[in-house]
N, C-alpha and C positions, 0 to 999 in steps of 0.2 A: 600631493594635493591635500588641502585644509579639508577636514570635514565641512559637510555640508554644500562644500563649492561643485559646482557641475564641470565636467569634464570638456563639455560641447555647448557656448552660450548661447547657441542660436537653436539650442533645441527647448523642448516645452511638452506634458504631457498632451498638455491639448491639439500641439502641432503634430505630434505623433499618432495621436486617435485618429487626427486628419487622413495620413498618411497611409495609416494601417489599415482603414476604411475603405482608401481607396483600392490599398495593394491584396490586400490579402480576404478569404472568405468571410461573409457574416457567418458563417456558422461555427468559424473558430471560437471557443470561448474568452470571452475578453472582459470578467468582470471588476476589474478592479479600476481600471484606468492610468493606472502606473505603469513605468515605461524606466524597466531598470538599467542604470547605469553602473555601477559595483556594487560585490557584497564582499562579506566579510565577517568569518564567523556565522555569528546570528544576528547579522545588520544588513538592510539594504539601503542602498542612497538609489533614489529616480533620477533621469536626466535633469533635474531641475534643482537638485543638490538636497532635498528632502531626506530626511532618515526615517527607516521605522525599523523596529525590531519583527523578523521574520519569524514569526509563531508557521509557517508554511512548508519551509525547508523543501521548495520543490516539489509539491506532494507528497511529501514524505522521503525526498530523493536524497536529502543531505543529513543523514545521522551524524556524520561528522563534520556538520557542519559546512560555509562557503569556504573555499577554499585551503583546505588546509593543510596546511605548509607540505606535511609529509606525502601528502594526494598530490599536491602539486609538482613537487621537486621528482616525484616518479613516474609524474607524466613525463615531465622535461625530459628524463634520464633515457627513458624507450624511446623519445622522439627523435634521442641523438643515433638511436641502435634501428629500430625499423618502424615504419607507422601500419603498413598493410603486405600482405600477402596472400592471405585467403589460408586456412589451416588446411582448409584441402589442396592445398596446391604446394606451401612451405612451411611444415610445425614451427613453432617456435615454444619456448619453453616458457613465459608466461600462463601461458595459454594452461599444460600441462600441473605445475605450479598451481592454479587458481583453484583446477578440478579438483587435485589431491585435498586440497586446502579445506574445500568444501565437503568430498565425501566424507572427509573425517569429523567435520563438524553434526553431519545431519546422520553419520554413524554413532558418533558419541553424544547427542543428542536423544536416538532412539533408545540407548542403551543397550542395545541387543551384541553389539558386534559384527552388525549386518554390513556386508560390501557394499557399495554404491559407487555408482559412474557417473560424468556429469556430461554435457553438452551446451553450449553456449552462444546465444541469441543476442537480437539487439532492444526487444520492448518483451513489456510483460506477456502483451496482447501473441504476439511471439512463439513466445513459450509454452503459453497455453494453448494454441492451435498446435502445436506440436506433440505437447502430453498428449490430447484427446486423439491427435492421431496415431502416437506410439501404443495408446490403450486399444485400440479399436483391431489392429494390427497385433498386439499380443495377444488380444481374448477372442479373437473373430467374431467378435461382437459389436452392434453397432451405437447401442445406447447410451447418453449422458446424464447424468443425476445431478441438476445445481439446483441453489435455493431463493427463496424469494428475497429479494433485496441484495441479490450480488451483484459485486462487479467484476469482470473477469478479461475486460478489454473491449475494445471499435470493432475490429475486424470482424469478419462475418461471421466465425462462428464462435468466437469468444461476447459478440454480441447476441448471440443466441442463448450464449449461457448465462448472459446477464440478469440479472433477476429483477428488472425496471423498464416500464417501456417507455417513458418520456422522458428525456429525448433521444435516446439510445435506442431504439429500436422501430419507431413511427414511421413511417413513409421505407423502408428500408428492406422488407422482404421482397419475395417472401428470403427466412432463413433457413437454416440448413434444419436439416428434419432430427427426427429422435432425440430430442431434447427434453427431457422433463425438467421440472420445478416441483420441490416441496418445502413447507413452510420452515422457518428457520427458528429455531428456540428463541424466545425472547420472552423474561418473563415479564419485564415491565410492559408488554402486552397481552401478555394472558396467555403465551405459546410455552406448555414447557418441553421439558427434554422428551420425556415420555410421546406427549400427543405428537410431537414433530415426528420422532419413530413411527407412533402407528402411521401417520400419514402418508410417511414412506411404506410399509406396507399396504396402503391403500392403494397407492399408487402400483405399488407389484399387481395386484389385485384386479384392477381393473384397466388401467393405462398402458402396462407392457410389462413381458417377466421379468422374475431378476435374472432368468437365463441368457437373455438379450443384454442384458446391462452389459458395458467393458468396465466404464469406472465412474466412481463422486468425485464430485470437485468441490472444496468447500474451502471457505475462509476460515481459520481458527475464528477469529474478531474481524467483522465486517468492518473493511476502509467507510467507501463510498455508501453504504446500508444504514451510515448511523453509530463507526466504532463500537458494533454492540457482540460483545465475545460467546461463543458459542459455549452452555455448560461441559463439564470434563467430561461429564458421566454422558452425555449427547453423544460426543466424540468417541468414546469407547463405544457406544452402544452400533452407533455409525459404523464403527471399524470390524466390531462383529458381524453387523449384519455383510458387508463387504467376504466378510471370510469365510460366511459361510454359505453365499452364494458366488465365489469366484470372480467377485468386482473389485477392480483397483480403487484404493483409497490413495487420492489427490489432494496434496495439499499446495492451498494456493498461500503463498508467502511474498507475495510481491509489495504490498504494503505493510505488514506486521516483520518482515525480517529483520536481521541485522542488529539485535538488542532495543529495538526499538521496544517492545513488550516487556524487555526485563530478563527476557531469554534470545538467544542467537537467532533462536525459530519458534514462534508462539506454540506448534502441535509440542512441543516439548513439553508444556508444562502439564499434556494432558496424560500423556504416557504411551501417545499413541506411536506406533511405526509406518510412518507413511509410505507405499511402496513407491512414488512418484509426489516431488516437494517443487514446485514452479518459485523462484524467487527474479527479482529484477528492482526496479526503485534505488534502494542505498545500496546497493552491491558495488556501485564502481566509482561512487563521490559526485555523480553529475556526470558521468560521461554515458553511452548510451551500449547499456551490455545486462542482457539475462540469463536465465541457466536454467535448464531443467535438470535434478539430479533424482538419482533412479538407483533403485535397487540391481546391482549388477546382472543377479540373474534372468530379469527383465531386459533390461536394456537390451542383453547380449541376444536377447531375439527377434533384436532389429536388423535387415539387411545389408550389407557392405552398401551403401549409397540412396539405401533409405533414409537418412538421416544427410545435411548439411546446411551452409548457409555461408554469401559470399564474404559477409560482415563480420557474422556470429561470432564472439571471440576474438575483438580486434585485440591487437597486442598491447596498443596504448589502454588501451578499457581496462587490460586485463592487470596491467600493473596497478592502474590505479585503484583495481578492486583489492587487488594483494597488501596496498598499500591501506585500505580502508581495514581490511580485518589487524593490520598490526594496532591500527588507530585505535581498534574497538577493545584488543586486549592489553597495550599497553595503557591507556586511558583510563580501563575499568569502564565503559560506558554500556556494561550489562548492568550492574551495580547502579550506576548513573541514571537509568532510565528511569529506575525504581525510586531515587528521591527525587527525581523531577516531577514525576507523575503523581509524587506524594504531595508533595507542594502544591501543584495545582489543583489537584482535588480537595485539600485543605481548605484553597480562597475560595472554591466553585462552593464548595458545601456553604463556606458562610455566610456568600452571596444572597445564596440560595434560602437561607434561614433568614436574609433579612429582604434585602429591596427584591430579588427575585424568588419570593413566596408566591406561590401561587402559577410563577410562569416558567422558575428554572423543575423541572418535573425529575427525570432521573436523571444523576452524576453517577459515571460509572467511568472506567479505567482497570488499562489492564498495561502495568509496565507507565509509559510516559504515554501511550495512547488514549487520549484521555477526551473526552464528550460528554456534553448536557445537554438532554431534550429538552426546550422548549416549547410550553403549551400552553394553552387556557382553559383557566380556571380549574388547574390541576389533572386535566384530566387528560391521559395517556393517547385517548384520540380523537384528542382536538390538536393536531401540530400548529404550533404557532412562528408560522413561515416567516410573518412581518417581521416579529418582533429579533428574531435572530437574525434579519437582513438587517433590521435598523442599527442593533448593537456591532453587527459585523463594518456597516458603511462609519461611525461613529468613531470607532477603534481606528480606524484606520485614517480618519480625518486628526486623529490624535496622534500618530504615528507607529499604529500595532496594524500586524496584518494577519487572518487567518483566514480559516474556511469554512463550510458549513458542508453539512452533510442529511442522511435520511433519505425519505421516501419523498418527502415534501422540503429539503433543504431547512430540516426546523431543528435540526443537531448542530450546535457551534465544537468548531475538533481544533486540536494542535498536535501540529508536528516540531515540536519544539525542538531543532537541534541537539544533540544529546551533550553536545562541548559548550554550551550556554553557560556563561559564569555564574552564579546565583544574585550577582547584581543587575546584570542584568534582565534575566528571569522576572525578579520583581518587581525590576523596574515595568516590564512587560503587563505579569499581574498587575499592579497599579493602574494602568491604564484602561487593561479591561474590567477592569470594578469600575473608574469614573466614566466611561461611555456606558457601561449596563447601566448604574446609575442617571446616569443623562436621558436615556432611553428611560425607564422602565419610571424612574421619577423614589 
């Protein structure tokens, strides 16, 4: 098939929205209008034979990119061997394979040497009701510590843990109880490591012990919050306070994993040892598979059948995740992420010093995870929702697609593919300079 030709001529985005309107919930999100027909790489073509370059990659789901070759040919390969069995019912050795794969990584990661065990899910959301109930269950403790501005999943009580209440949380309790929230370091708001600390001792103080606590759960760098990365010295100070009242440190990895940051696991770079690391998103190229990995001698004081799932750890997921870590090391796309995100904070900055003075406010990045606040008139809180909708709808009338992010949707983010050629990367940048410009004037 030619580029640009649609696969199906009788389809149409606009016949689709029809369709989709009629079939499926208003409350799926559906902002784009695009109605994909293939990808490739860092390309998408719509039924209607339109290209754009996918600055989106899934949410963040494809580090290695659509389709790639070696993700794919190892789906094929399990699909010829088994598709399902349930690992509680017939192991298979993917499955086993994928765990070692990973405790090694988030062992040599901490650098300690520490054992780790994994277990394996199908969404983030998942993963993370699963942690808070493996913590709650090792410390006999009921209480959860997340922070303002996270995302941590739908479900009920990964919506709990969410640190946003529109639209994630409205209309939808009540939720599940003993859930606290403290403020998150951000200095380009004026929070820093220190004050977010005492906070958290405030919250000891007066809200609930730390003797009740089981565990935190925290983003290294906030996806959906705004990609805004939590300080080292935060995270160490975090990890102490944790150690020395008996609370497990949670690290949520579901959007920041997989060399997206520049490391395999963004708490890497902070030095901390997570007793419990929740990952999912790029773990499996697009297929639908998550993991919580755990310090062994935790783990092992969960009950024979306390733990399962009939999905968790399909064996097609799991090749294709096996097949995603060869991608990441034979690629170099740790390495990769770090001039990507170089790059793009290069054009944002200049942007940013010329046609968006005054509205692009902080560029920050960490790895290829990379985000601009936009505001008005400079000033850190005034989000300027518009103008990051208009540049986002603009871009994508040009043939770039990406997302926004924050409190108020006023952070424009990329998930840029981490196998993106550097042609076309810039052909990508290029784009989003002439739509900010078209917008901003």
């Amino acid at each position: 098939m030619a580029d640009g030709q649609a696969s199906n001529e009788f389809l149409s985005n606009e016949l689709m929205v029809a369709r989709r309107n009629d079939a499926c919930p208003m409350g799926l999100p559906s902002k784009s209008g695009v109605y994909a027909d293939r990808a490739e790489g860092a390309e998408l073509w719509d039924v209607e034979g339109k290209r754009y370059i996918d600055f989106i990659a899934g949410i963040g789901v494809l580090n290695v990119g659509h389709r790639h070759p070696k993700v794919v040919q190892a789906i094929k390969d399990q699909v010829d061997k088994v598709i399902h069995t349930c690992f509680g019912v017939a192991q298979y050795e993917p499955y086993v394979a994928l765990a070692e794969r990973l405790n090694k990584l988030v062992s040599d990661g901490a650098g300690n040497g520490t054992a780790y065990k994994t277990m394996f899910m199908n969404t983030g959301s998942e993963a993370t009701e699963h942690v808070c109930k493996f913590a709650r269950r090792i410390t006999g403790r009921p209480g959860l510590l997340a922070f303002e501005g996270a995302f941590h999943g739908r479900t009920l009580l990964a919506t709990a843990l969410t640190g946003k209440a529109v639209p994630y949380k409205v209309g939808f309790g009540p939720l599940p109880s003993d859930v606290y929230h403290a403020p998150y370091p951000d200095a380009y708001k004026g929070v820093s490591s220190d004050g977010a600390l005492r906070c958290i001792s405030h919250i000891f103080e007066t809200s609930v012990r730390p003797e009740d606590m089981a565990a935190v759960i925290i983003e290294p760098v906030q996806g959906e919050g705004g990609f805004v990365p939590a300080p080292h010295d935060f995270l160490r100070g975090l990890k102490a306070l944790c150690e020395k009242h008996g609370i497990l440190f949670v690290a949520d990895e579901v959007q920041t994993g997989f060399a997206r940051t520049g490391r395999m696991f963004a708490i890497e770079r902070s030095g901390v040892e997570p007793d419990f690391l929740v990952c999912a998103k790029s773990i499996a190229g697009g297929l639908p598979l998550s993991a919580v990995i755990g310090k062994a001698e935790l783990f092992d004081q969960i009950q024979p059948g306390g733990m399962g799932s009939t999905y968790g750890g399909n064996p097609v997921a799991c090749a294709a995740a096996l097949a995603v870590l060869d991608v990441i090391e034979e690629e170099g796309l740790i390495e990769r992420a770090e001039k990507i995100g170089a790059k793009v904070e290069a054009r944002w900055r200049a942007i940013a010093d010329g046609v968006g003075k005054g509205v692009f406010g902080d560029v920050r990045r960490v790895g290829a995870m990379c985000g601009v606040e936009l505001v008005k008139d400079g000033d850190p809180d005034k989000p300027n929702t518009d103008a990051a909708a208009a540049i986002q709808t603009k871009a994508r009338e040009m043939g770039l697609i990406f997302l926004t992010a924050g409190k108020k949707a006023q952070v424009i983010r990329t998930h840029v593919p981490l196998t993106i050629p550097d042609a076309l990367l810039d052909e990508g940048l290029d784009i989003f300079e002439e739509a900010t410009k078209a917008v901003l004037g």
